[in-house]
Rosetta silent file (secondary structure, phi, psi, omega in degrees, C-alpha in Angstrom):
SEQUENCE: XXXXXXXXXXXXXXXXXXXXXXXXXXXXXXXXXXXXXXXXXXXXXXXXXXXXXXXXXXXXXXXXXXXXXXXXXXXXXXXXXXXX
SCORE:     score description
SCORE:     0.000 S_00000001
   1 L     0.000  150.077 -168.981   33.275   -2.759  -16.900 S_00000001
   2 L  -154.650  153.273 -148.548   35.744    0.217  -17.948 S_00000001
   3 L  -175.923  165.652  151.725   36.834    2.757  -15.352 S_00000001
   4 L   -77.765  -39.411 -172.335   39.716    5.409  -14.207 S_00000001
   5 L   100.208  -21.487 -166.380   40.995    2.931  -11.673 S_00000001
   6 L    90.193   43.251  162.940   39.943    5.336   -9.030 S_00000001
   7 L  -135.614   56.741  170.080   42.198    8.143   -9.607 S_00000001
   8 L   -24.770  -42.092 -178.302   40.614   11.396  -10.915 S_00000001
   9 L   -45.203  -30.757 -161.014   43.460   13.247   -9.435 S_00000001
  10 L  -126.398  -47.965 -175.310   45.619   11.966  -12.036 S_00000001
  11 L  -103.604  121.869  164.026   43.578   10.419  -14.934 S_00000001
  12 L  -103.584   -6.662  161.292   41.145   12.604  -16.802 S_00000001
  13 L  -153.361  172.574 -169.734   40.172    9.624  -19.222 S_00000001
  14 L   -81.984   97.445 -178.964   39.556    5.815  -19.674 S_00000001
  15 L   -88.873  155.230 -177.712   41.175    3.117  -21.962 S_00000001
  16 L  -132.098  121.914  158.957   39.219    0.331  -22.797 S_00000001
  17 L  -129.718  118.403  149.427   40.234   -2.558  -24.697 S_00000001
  18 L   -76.268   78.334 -154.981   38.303   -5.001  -26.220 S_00000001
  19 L   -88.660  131.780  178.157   39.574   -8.563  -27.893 S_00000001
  20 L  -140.277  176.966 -178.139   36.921  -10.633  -29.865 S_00000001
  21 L   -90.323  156.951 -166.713   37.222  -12.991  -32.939 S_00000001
  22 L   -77.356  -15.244  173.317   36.856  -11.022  -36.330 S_00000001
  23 L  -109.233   24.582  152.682   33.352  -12.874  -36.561 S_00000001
  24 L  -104.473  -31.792 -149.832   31.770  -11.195  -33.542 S_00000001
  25 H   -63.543   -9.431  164.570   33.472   -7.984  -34.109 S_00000001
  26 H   -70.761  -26.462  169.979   30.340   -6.532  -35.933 S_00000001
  27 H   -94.425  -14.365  163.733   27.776   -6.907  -32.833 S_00000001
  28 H   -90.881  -12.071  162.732   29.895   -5.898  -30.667 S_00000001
  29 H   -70.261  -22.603  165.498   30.482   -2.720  -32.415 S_00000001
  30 H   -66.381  -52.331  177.775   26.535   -2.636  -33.348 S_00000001
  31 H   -56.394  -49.361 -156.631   26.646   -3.544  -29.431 S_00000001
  32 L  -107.638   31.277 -169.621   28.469   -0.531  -28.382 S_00000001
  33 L  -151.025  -11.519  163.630   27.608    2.228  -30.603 S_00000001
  34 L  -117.853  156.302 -153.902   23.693    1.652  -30.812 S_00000001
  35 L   -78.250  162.507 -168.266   21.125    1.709  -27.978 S_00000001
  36 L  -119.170   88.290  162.630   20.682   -1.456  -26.359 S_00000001
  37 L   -19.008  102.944  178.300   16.971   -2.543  -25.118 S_00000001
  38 L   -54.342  125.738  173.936   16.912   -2.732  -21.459 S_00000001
  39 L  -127.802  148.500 -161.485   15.084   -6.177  -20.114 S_00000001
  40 L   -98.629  116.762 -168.851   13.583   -6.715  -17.170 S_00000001
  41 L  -110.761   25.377  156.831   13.330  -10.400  -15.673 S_00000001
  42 L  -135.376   79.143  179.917   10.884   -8.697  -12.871 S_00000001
  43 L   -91.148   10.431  160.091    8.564   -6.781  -15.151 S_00000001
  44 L   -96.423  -20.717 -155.210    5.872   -7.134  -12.028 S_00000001
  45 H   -53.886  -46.878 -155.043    8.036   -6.247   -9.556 S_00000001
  46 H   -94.035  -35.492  166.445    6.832   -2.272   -9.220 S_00000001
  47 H   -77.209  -27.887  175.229    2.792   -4.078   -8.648 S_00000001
  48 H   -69.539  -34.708 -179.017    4.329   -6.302   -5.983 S_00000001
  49 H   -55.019  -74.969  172.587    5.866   -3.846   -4.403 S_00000001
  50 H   -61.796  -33.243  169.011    3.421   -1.230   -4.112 S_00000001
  51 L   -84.564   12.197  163.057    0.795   -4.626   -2.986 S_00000001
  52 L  -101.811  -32.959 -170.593    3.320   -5.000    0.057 S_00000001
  53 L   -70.960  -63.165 -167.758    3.328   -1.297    0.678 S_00000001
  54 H   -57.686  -46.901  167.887   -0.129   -1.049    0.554 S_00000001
  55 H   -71.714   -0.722  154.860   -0.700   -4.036    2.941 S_00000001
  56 H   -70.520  -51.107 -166.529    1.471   -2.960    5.701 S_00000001
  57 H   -82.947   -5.367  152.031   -0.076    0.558    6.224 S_00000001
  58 H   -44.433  -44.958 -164.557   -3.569   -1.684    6.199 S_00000001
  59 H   -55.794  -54.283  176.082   -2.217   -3.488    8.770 S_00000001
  60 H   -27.652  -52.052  173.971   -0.991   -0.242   10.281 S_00000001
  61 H   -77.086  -23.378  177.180   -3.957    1.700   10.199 S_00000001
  62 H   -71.273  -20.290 -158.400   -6.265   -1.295   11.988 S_00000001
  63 H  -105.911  -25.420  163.520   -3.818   -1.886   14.826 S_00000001
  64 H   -64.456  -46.657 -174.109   -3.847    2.486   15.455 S_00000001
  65 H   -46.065  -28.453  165.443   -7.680    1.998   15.307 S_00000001
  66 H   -69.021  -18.588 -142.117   -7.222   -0.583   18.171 S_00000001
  67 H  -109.263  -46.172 -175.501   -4.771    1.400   19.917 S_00000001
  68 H   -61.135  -54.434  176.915   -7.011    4.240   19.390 S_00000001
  69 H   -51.845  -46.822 -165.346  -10.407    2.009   20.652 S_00000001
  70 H   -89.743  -56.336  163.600   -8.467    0.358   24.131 S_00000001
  71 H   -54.984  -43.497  148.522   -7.352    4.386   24.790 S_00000001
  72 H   -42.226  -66.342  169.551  -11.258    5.582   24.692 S_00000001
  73 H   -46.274  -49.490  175.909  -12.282    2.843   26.413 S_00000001
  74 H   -57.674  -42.163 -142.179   -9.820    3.252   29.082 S_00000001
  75 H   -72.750  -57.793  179.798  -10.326    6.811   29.121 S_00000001
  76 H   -55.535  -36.556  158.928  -14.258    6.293   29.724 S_00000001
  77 H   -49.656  -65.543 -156.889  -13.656    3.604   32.227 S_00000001
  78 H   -96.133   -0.670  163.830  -11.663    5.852   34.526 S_00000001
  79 H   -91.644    3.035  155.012  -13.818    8.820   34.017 S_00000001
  80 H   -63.415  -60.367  171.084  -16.649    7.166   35.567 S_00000001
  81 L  -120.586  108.266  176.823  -14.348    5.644   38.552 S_00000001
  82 L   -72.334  -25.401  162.884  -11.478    7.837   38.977 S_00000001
  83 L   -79.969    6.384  161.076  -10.235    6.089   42.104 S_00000001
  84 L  -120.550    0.000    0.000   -9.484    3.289   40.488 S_00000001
């Protein structure tokens, strides 16, 4: 991690130093100076996701269709007997 420290106000750039052994220092310069292949260890993650999404608004829409049925009902029930 390399940073300002939190002070823009004052610092307009970053030191960084990095100490390795003279027999790494080619990957990490290979590391830092060429793109690095992102990996995922949830490459399902975005289908799980969306199969949780989607089952909640099932559930959602059957319990307004109930909500929706039990309001109708009621409604026809007291427009029959209004006095009750």
């Amino acid at each position: 991690m390399m940073g300002r420290a939190g002070r823009p106000q004052f610092d307009d750039h970053g030191v960084a130093l990095i100490l390795v052994q003279d027999v790494k220092k080619h990957f990490y310069k290979k590391f830092l100076y060429e793109p690095f292949p992102v990996e995922s260890r949830y490459p399902k993650l975005k289908k799980y996701s969306s199969a949780v999404i989607f089952a909640i608004f099932s559930y959602l829409k059957q319990l307004v269709l109930i909500v929706a049925d039990f309001t109708l009902i009621l409604y026809v029930l007291m427009k029959r007997n209004p006095s009750s």
